[in-house]
Short mmCIF file of the C-alpha atoms (twelve columns), coordinates in Angstrom:
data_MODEL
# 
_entry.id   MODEL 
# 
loop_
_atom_site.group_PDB 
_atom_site.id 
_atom_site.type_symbol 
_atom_site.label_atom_id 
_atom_site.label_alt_id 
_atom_site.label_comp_id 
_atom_site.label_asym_id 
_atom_site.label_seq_id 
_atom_site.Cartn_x 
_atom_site.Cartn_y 
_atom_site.Cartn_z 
_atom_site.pdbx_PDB_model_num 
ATOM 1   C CA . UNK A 1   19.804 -82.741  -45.990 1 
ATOM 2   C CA . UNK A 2   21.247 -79.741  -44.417 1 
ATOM 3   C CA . UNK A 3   21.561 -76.568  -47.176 1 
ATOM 4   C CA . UNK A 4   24.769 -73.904  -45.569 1 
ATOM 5   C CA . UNK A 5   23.866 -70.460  -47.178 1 
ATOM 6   C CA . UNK A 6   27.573 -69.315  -48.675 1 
ATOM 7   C CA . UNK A 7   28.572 -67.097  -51.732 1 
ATOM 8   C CA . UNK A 8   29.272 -70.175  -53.948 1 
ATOM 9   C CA . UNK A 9   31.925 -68.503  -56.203 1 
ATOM 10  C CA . UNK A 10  34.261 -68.646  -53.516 1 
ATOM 11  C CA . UNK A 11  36.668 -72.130  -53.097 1 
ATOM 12  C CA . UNK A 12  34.726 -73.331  -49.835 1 
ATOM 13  C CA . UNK A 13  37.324 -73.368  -46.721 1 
ATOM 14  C CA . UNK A 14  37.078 -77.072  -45.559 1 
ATOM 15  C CA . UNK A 15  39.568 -78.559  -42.334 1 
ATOM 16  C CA . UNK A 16  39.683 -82.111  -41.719 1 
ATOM 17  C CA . UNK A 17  40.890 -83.749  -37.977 1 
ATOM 18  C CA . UNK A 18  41.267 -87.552  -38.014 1 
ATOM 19  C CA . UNK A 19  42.321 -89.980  -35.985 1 
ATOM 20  C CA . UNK A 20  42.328 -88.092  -32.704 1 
ATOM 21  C CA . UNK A 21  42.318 -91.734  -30.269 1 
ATOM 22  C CA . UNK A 22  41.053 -89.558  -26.970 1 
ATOM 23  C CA . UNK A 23  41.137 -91.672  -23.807 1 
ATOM 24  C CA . UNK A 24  38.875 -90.644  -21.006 1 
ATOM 25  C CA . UNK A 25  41.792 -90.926  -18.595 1 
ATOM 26  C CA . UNK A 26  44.230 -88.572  -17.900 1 
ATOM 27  C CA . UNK A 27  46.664 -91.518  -17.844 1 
ATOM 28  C CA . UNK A 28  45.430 -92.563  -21.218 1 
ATOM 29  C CA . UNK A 29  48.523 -92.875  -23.825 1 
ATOM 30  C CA . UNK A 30  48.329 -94.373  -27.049 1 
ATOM 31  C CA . UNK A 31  51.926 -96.058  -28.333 1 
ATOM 32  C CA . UNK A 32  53.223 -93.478  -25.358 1 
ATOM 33  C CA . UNK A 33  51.561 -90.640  -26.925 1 
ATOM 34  C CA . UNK A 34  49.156 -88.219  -25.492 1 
ATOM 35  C CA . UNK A 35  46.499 -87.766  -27.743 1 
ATOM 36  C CA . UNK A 36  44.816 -84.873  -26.447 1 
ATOM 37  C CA . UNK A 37  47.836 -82.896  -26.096 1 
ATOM 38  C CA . UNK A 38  49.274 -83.737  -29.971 1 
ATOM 39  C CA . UNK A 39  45.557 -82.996  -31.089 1 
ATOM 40  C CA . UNK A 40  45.430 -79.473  -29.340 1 
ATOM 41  C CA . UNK A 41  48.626 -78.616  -30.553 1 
ATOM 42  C CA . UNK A 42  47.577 -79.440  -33.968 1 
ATOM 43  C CA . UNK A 43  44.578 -77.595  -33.933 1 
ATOM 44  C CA . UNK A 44  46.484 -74.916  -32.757 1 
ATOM 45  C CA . UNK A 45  48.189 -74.820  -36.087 1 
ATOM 46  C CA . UNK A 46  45.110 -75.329  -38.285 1 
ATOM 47  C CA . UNK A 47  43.447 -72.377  -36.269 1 
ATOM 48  C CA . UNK A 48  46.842 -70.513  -37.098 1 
ATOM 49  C CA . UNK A 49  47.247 -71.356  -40.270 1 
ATOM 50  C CA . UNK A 50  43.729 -71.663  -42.162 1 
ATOM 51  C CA . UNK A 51  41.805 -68.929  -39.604 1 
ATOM 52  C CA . UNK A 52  38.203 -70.232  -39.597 1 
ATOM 53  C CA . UNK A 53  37.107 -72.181  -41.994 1 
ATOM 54  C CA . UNK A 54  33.694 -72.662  -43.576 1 
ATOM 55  C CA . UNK A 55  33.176 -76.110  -41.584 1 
ATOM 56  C CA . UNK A 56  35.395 -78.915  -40.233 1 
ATOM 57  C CA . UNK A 57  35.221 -82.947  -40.821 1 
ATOM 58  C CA . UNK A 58  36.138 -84.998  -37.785 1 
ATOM 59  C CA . UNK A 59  36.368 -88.502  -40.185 1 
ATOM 60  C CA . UNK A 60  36.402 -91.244  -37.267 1 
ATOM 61  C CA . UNK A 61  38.373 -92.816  -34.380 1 
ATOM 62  C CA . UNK A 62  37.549 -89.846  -32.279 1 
ATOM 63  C CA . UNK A 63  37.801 -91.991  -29.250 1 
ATOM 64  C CA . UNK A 64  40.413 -95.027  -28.654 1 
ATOM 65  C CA . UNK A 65  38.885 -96.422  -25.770 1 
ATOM 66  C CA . UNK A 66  34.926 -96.021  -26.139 1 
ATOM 67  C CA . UNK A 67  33.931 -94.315  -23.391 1 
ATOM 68  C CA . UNK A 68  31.252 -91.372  -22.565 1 
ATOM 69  C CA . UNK A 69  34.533 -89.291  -20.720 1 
ATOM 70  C CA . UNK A 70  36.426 -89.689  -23.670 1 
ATOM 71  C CA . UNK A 71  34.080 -88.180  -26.215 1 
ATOM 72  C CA . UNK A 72  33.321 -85.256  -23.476 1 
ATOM 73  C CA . UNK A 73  36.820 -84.759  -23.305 1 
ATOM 74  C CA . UNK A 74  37.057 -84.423  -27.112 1 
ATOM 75  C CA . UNK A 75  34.056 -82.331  -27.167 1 
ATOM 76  C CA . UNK A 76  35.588 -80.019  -24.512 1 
ATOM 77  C CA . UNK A 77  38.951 -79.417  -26.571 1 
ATOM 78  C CA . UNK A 78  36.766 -78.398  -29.772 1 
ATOM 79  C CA . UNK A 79  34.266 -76.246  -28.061 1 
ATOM 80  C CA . UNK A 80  36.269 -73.387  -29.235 1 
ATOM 81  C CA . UNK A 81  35.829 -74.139  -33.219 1 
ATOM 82  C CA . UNK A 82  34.059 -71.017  -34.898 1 
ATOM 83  C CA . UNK A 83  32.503 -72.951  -37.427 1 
ATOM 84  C CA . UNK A 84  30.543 -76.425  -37.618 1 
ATOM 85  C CA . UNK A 85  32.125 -79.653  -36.946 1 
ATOM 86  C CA . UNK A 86  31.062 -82.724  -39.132 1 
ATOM 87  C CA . UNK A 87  31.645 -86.050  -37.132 1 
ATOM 88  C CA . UNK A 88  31.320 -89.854  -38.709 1 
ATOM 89  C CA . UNK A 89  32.485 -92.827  -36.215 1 
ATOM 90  C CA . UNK A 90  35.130 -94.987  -37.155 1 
ATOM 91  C CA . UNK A 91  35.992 -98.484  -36.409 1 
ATOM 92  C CA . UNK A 92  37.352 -97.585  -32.046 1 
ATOM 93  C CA . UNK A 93  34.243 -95.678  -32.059 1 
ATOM 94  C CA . UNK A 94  31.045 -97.015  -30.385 1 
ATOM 95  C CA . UNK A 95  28.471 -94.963  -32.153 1 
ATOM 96  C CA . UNK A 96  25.554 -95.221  -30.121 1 
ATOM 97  C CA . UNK A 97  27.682 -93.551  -27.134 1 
ATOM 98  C CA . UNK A 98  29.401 -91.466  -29.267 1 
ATOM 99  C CA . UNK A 99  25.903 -89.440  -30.726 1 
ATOM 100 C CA . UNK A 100 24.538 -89.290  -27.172 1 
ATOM 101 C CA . UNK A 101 27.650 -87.433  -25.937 1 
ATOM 102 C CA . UNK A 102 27.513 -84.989  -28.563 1 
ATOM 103 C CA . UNK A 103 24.044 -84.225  -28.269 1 
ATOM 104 C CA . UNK A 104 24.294 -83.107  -25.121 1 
ATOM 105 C CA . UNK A 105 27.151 -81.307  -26.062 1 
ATOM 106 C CA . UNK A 106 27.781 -77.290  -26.651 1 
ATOM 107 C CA . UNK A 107 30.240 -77.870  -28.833 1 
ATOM 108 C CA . UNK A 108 29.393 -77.151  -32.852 1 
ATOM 109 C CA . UNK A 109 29.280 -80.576  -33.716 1 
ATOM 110 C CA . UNK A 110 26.777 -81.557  -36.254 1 
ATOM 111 C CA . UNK A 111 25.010 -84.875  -37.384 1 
ATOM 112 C CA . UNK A 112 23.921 -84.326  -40.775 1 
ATOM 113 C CA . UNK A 113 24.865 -87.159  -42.717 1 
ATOM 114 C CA . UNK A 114 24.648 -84.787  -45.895 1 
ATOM 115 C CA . UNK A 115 24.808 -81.310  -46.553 1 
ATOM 116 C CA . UNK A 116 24.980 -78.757  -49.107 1 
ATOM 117 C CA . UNK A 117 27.353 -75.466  -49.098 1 
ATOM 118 C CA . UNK A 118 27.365 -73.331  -52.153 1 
ATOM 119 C CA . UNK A 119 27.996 -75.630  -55.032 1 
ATOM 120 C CA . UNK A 120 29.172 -78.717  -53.293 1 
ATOM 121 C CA . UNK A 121 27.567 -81.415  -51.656 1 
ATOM 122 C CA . UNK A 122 28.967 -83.181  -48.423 1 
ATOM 123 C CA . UNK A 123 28.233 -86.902  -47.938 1 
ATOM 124 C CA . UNK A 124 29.348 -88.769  -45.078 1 
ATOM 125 C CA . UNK A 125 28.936 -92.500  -44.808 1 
ATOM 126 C CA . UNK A 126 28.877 -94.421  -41.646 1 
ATOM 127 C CA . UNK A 127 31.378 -97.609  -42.736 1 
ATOM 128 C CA . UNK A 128 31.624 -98.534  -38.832 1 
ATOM 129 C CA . UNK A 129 31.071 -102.346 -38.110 1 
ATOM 130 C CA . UNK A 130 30.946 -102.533 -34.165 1 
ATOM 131 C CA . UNK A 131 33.982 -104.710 -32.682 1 
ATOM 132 C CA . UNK A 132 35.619 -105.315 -35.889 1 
ATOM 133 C CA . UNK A 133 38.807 -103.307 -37.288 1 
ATOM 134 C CA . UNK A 134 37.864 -103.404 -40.895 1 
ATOM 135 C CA . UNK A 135 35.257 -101.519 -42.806 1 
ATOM 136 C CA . UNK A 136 32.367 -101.940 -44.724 1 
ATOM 137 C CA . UNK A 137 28.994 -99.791  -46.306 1 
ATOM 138 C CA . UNK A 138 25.599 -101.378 -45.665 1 
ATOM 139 C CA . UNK A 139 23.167 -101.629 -48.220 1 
ATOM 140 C CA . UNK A 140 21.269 -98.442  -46.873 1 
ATOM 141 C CA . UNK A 141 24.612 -96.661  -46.552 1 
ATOM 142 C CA . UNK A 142 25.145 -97.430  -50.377 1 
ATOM 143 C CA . UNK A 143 21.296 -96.447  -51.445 1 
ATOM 144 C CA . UNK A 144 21.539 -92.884  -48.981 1 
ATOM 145 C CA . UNK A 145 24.678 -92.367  -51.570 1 
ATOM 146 C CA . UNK A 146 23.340 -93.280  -54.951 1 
ATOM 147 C CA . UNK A 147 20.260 -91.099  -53.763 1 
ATOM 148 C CA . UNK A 148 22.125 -88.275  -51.939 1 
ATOM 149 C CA . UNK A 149 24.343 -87.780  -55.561 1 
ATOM 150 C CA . UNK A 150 21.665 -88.281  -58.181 1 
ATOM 151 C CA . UNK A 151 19.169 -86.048  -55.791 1 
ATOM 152 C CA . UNK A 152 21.865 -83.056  -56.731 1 
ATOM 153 C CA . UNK A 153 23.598 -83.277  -59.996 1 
ATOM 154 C CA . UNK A 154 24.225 -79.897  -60.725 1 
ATOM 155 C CA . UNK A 155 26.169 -79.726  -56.985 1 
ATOM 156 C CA . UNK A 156 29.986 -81.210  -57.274 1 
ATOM 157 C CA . UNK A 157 30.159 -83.759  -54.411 1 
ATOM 158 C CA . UNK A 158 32.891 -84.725  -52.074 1 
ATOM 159 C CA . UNK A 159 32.364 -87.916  -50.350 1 
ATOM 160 C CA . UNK A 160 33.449 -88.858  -46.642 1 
ATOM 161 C CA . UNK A 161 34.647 -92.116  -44.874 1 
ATOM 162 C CA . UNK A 162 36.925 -93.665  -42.536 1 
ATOM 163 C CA . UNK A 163 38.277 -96.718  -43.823 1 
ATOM 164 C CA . UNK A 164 40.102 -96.639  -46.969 1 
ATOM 165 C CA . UNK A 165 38.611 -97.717  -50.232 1 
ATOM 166 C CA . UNK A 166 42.209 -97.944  -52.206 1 
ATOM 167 C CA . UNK A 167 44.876 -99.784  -51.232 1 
ATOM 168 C CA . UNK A 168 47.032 -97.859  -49.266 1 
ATOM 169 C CA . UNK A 169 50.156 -100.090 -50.313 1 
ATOM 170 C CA . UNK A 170 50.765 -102.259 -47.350 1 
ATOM 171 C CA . UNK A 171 48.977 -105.844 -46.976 1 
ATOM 172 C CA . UNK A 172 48.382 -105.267 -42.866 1 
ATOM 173 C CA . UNK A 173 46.797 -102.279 -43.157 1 
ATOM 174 C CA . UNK A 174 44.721 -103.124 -46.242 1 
ATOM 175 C CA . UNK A 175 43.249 -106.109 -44.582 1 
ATOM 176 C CA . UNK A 176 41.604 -104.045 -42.578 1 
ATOM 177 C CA . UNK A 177 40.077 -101.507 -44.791 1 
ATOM 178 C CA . UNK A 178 36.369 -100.852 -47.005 1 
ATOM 179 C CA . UNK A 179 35.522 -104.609 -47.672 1 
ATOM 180 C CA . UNK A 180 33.392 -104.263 -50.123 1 
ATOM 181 C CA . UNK A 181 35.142 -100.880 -52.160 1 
ATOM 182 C CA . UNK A 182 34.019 -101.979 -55.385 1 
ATOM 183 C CA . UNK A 183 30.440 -101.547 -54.779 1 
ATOM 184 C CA . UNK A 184 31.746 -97.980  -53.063 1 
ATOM 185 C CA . UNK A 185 33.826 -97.171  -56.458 1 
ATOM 186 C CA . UNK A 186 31.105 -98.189  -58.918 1 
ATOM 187 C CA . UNK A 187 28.121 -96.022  -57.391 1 
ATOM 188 C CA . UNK A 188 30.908 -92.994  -57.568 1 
ATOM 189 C CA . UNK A 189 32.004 -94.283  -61.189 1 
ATOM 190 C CA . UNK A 190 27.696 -93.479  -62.326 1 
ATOM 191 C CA . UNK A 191 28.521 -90.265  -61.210 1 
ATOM 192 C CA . UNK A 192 30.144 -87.432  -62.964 1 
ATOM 193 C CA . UNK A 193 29.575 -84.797  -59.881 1 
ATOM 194 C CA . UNK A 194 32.016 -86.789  -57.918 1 
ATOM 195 C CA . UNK A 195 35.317 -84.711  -57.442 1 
ATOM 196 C CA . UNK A 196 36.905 -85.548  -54.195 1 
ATOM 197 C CA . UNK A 197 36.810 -88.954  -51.683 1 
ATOM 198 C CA . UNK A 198 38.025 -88.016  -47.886 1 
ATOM 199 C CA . UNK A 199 39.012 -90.616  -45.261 1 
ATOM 200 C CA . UNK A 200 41.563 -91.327  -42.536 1 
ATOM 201 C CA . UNK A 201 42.370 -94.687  -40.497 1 
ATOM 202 C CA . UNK A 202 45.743 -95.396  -42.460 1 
ATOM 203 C CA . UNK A 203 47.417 -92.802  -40.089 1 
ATOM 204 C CA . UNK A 204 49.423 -91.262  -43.252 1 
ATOM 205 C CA . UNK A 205 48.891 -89.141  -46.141 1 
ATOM 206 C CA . UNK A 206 47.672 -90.207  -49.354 1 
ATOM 207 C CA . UNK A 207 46.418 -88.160  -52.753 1 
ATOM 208 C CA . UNK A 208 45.805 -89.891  -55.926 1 
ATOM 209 C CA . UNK A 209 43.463 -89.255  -59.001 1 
ATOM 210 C CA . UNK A 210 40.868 -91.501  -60.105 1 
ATOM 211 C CA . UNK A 211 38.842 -91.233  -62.823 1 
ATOM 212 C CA . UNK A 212 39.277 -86.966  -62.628 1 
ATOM 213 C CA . UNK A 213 38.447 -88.143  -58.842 1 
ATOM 214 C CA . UNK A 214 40.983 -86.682  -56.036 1 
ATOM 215 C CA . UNK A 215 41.139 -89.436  -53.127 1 
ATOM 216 C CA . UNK A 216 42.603 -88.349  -50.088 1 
ATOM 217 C CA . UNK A 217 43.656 -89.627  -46.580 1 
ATOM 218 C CA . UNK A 218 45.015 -87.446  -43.570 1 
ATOM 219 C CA . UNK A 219 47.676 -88.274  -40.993 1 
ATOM 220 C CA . UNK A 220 46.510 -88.550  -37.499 1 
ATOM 221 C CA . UNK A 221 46.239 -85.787  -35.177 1 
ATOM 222 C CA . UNK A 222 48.964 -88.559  -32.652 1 
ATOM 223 C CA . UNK A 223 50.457 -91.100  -34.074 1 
ATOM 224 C CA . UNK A 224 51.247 -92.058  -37.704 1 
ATOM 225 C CA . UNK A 225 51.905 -95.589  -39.072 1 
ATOM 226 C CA . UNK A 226 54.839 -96.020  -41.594 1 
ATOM 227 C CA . UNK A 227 53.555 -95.854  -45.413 1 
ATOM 228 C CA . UNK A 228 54.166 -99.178  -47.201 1 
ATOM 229 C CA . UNK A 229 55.405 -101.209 -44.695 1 
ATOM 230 C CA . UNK A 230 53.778 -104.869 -44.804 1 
ATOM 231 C CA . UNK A 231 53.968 -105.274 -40.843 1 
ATOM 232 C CA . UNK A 232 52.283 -102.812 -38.144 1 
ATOM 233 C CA . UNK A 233 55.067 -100.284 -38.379 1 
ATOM 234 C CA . UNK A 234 54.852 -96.675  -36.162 1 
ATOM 235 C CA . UNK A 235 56.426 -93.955  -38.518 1 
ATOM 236 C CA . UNK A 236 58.421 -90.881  -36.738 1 
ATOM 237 C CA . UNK A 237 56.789 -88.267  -38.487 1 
ATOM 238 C CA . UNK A 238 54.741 -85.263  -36.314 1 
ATOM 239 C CA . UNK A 239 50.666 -85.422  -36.692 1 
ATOM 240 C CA . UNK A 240 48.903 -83.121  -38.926 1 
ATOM 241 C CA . UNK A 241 45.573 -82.206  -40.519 1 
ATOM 242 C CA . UNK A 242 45.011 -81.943  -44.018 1 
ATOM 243 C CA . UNK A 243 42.832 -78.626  -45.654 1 
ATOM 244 C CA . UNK A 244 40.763 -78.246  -48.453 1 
ATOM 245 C CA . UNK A 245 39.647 -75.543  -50.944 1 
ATOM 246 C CA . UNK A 246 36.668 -76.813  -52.869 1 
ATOM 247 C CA . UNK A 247 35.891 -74.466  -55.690 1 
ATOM 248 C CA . UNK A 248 32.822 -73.452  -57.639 1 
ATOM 249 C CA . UNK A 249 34.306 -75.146  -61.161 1 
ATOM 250 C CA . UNK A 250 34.582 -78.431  -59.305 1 
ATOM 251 C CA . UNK A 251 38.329 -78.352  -58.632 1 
ATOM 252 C CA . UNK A 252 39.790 -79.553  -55.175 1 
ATOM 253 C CA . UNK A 253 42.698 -77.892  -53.917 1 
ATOM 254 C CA . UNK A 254 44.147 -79.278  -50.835 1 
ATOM 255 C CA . UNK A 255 47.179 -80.211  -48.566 1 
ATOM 256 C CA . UNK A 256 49.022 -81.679  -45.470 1 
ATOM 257 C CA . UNK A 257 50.366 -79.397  -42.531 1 
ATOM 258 C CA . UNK A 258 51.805 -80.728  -39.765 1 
ATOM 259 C CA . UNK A 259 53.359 -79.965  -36.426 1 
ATOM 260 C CA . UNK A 260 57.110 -78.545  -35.958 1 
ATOM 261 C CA . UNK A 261 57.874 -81.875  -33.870 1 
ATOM 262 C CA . UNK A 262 57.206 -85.492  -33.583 1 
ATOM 263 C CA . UNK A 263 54.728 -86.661  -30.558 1 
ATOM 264 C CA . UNK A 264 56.373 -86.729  -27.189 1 
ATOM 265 C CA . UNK A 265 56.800 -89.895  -25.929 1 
ATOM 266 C CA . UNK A 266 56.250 -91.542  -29.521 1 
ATOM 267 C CA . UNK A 267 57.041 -95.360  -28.952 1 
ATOM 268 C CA . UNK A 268 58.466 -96.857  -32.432 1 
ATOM 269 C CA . UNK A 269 58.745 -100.238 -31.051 1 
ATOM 270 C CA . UNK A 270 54.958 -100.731 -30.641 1 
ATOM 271 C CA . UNK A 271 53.567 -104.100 -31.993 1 
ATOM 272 C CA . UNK A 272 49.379 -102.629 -32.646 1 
ATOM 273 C CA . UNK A 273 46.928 -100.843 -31.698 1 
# 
């Protein structure tokens, strides 16, 4: 557990990337798309838009393709970030390579899998199952969280994933999401702290309330998929991050920004990913 000193009667400043599919190739393109230009240009416009904020949270997929040059690459085009970067893998990241890279890196990236920052508590959970698409929290995943929120009561908590543990509204995409939500959803239910769930993979925006719990996804930083569609559907929307003001009372403000444009190069006739 990692404590941040801050002045903890001021909303903490949170941005969240997602989704960023980095190839170590040049050539790389995902559905036509290249995905380290969209995500530069779209942390061009958090940078513009939110300054620096108190940290980031890079919530999986940072590489499409696996490899050491591609999580380089992303740790190149982030070595400019003024402010710590919180990474979890998700499900076309291979985790092992993925640490080692940014170990060695200068970039800010951190590896706490929990932290504290004026009255909130961070909690990231690793839902990663190598070479499978869908999700799911191990046993010691779901102890570190029952421990990591009853170890700070008096902290509000937001919690951290990639897969999706609500449906998002469309059966291909929630085939392949937290298998085993319910045991994720009942160790949050035991907790009152709880105020705000964070993930990505569903390449689209989503805010509900649970419970007096926000639950949030975050479009890509490339390519988004079309909301409620039951078949693998690309949407022509431009990427975005989403940003987050958590404050002192426990209330989470956030929101989606996106870029001016839709990806160059976007292919909407692509079958998968």
């Amino acid at each position: 557990m990692t404590k941040r000193a801050n002045n903890s009667s001021r909303p903490l400043q949170v941005v969240q990337f997602t989704d960023t599919h980095f190839f170590g190739s040049p050539q790389g393109r995902l559905m036509g798309v290249d995905t380290s230009f969209t995500f530069a240009e779209v942390k061009r416009l958090a940078q513009s838009q939110r300054g620096t904020p108190d940290f980031y949270l890079l919530t999986g997929d940072i590489s499409q393709d696996e490899t050491e040059s591609s999580y380089r690459k992303f740790s190149q085009s982030i070595r400019d970030l003024q402010a710590p970067a919180y990474v979890l893998p998700g499900n076309h990241d291979a985790r092992a390579v993925m640490r080692q890279v940014f170990s060695e890196s200068d970039a800010p990236i951190r590896d706490d899998l929990s932290f504290v920052s004026g009255a909130w508590q961070i909690i990231l959970l690793d839902t990663l199952v190598e070479r499978q698409v869908g999700g799911h929290l191990s046993e010691t995943e779901l102890e570190r969280l029952e421990v990591a929120l009853s170890a700070y009561p008096e902290h509000h908590a937001l919690v951290c994933l990639h897969h999706h543990p609500l449906p998002a509204g469309a059966s291909w995409i929630d085939g392949i999401g937290l298998d085993n939500a319910a045991d994720f959803t009942d160790t949050l239910d035991r907790h009152t702290n709880v105020k705000g769930v964070l993930w990505g993979h569903i390449h689209q925006q989503f805010d509900l309330e649970r419970r007096g719990v926000k639950y949030m996804a975050t479009p890509s930083t490339c390519v988004q998929f079309k909301p409620r569609s039951e078949s693998f559907a690309v949407d022509a929307v431009p990427p975005g991050y989403r940003w987050l003001e958590l404050c002192a009372d426990g209330h989470v403000l956030s929101g989606v920004e996106r870029a001016s444009r839709v990806a160059t190069g976007l292919d909407l006739s692509s079958a998968g990913y």
